[in-house]
C-alpha positions as CSV (number, residue, x, y, z in Angstrom):
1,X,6.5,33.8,-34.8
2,X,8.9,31.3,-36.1
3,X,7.7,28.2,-36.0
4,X,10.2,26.4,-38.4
5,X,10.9,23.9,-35.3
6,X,7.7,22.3,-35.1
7,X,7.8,21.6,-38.7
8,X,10.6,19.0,-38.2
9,X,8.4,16.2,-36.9
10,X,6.6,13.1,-38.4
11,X,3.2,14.2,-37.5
12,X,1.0,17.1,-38.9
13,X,-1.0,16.7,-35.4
14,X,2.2,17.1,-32.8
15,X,3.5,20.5,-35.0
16,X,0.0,21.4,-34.4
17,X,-0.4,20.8,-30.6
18,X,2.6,22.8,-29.9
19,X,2.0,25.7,-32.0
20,X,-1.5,25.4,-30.1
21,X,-0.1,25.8,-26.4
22,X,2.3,29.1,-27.8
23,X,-0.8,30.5,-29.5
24,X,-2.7,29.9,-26.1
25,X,-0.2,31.6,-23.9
26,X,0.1,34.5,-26.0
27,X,-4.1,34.4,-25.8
28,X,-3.9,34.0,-22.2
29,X,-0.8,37.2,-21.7
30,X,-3.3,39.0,-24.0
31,X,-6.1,38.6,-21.2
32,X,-4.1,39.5,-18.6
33,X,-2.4,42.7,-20.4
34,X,-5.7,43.9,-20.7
35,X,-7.3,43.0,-16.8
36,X,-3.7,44.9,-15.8
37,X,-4.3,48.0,-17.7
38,X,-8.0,48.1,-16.8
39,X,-7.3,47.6,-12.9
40,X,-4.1,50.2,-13.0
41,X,-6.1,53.0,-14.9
42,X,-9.2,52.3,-12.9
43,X,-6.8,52.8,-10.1
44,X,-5.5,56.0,-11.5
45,X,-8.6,57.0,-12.3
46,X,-10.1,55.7,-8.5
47,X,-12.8,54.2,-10.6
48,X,-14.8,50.8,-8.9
49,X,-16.8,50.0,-12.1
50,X,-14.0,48.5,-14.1
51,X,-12.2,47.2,-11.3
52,X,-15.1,45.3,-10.3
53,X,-14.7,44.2,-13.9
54,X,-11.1,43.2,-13.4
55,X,-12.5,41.4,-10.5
56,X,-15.4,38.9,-12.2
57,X,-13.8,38.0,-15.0
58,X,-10.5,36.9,-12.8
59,X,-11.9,33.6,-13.6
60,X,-11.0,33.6,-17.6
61,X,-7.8,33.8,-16.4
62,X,-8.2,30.4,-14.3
63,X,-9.7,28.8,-16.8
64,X,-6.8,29.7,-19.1
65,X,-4.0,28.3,-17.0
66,X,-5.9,24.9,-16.2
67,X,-6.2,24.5,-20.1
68,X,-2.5,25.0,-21.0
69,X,-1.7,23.3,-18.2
70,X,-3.9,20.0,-19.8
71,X,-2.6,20.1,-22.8
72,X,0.7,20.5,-21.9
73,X,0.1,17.4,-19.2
74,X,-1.4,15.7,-23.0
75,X,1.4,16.2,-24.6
76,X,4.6,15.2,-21.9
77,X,2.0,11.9,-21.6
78,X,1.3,10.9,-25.0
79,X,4.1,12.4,-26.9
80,X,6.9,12.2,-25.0
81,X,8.9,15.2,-25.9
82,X,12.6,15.6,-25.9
83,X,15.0,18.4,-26.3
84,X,13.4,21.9,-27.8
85,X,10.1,20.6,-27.4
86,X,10.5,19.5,-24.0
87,X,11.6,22.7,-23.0
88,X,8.8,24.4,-25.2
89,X,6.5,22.5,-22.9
90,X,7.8,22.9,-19.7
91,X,8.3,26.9,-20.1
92,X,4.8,27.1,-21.4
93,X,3.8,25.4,-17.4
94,X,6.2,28.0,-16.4
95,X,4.9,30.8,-17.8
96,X,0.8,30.1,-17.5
97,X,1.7,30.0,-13.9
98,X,3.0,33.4,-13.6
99,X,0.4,35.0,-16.1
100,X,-2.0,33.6,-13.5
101,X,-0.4,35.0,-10.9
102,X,-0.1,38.4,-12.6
103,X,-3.9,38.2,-13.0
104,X,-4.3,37.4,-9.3
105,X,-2.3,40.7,-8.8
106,X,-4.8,42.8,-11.1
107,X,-7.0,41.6,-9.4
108,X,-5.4,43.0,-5.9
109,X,-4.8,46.5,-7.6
110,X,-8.4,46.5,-8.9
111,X,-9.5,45.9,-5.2
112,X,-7.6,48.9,-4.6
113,X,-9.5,50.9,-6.9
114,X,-12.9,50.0,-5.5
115,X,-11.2,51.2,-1.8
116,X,-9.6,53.7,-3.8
117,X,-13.1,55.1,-5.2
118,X,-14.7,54.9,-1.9
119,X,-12.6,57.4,0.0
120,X,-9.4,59.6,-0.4
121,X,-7.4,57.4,2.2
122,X,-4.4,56.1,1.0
123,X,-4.2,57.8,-2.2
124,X,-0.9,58.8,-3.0
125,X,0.2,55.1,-2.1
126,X,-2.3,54.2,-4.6
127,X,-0.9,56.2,-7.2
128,X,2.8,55.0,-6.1
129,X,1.0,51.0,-7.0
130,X,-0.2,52.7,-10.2
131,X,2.7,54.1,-11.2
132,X,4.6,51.0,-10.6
133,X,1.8,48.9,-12.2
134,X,2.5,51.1,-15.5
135,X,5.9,49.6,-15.6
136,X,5.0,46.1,-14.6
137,X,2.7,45.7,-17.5
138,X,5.4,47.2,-20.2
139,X,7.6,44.4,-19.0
140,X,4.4,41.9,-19.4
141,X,4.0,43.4,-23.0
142,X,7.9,42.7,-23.7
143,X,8.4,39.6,-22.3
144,X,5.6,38.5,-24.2
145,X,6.8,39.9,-27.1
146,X,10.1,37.9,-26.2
147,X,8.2,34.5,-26.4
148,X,6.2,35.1,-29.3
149,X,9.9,35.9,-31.5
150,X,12.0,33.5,-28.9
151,X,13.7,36.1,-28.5
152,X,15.9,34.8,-25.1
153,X,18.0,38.1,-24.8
154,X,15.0,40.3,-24.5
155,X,13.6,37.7,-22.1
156,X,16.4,38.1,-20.2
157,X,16.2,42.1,-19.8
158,X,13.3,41.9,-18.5
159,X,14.3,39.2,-15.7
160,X,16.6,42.6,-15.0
161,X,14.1,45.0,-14.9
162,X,11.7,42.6,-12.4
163,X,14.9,42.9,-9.8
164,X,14.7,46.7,-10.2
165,X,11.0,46.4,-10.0
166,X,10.6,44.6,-6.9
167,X,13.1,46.9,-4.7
168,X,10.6,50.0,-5.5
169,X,8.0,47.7,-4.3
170,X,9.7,47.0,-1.2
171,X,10.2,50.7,-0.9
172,X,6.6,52.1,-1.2
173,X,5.5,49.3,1.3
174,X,8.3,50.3,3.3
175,X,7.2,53.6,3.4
176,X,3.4,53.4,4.0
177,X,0.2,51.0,5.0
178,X,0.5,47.5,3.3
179,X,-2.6,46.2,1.4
């Protein structure tokens, strides 16, 4: 990660709390990489053990957002920041926000698991939600990638993928129940 913006201020402490806050998101898109993956394969695998895992430890994911979100509040109050850093800061609320609700979503598939390993109904809608699960947790992996090099043009193809995303959504809920 390139960090040579931070090293441009006065105090040690301020490069510090904003290296903090990216190394904290990437922690927290970490956590919810992994509660995806294990809701979507114990969805493939119509497994209700790990999705009940997926489901208890939603709350690490909470806990995650709240604390970026504090520190972030810390540092607009006491530190004021302009320009890059500003926008560091405020893309950092940004993005906790949608990590948690990406977790709030693994949750919802690993729900469908535990239905899923109950019974046989629904179970080619629950592959369809699988299968697009896979894809949405590539694009998690790359646009995290994307923050952790800056990297705004790869950020970017995924906002193009998510568009392409959402319409086979719309069609597999088109086509059968809604959950």
């Amino acid at each position: 990660m390139d960090t040579s913006d931070f090293k441009h201020h006065y105090s040690q402490q301020y490069n510090a709390e904003l290296e903090e806050i990216r190394s904290r998101v990437l922690a927290m898109g970490g956590l919810v990489e992994q509660q995806l993956g294990m809701a979507i394969d114990a969805l493939n695998r119509a497994q209700s053990e790990p999705a009940e895992e997926v489901v208890s430890n939603d709350y690490k994911v909470n806990a995650c957002d709240v604390e970026i979100d504090e520190r972030c509040t810390k540092i607009l109050a006491l530190r004021q920041p302009t320009a890059s850093d500003l926008r560091l800061v405020l893309t950092v609320i940004k993005a906790t926000a949608d990590l948690e609700r990406i977790g709030d979503e693994a949750k919802r598939v690993a729900r469908m698991a535990i239905r899923a390993a109950s019974g046989d109904h629904g179970r080619n809608l629950f592959r369809q939600i699988a299968h697009l699960g896979s894809q949405v947790q590539q694009m998690l992996h790359d646009v995290l990638d994307a923050f952790a090099r800056t990297d705004v043009d790869a950020a970017i193809a995924v906002a193009h993928e998510d568009v392409n995303i959402d319409r086979e959504y719309e069609s597999v809920m088109r086509q059968g129940m809604t959950y």
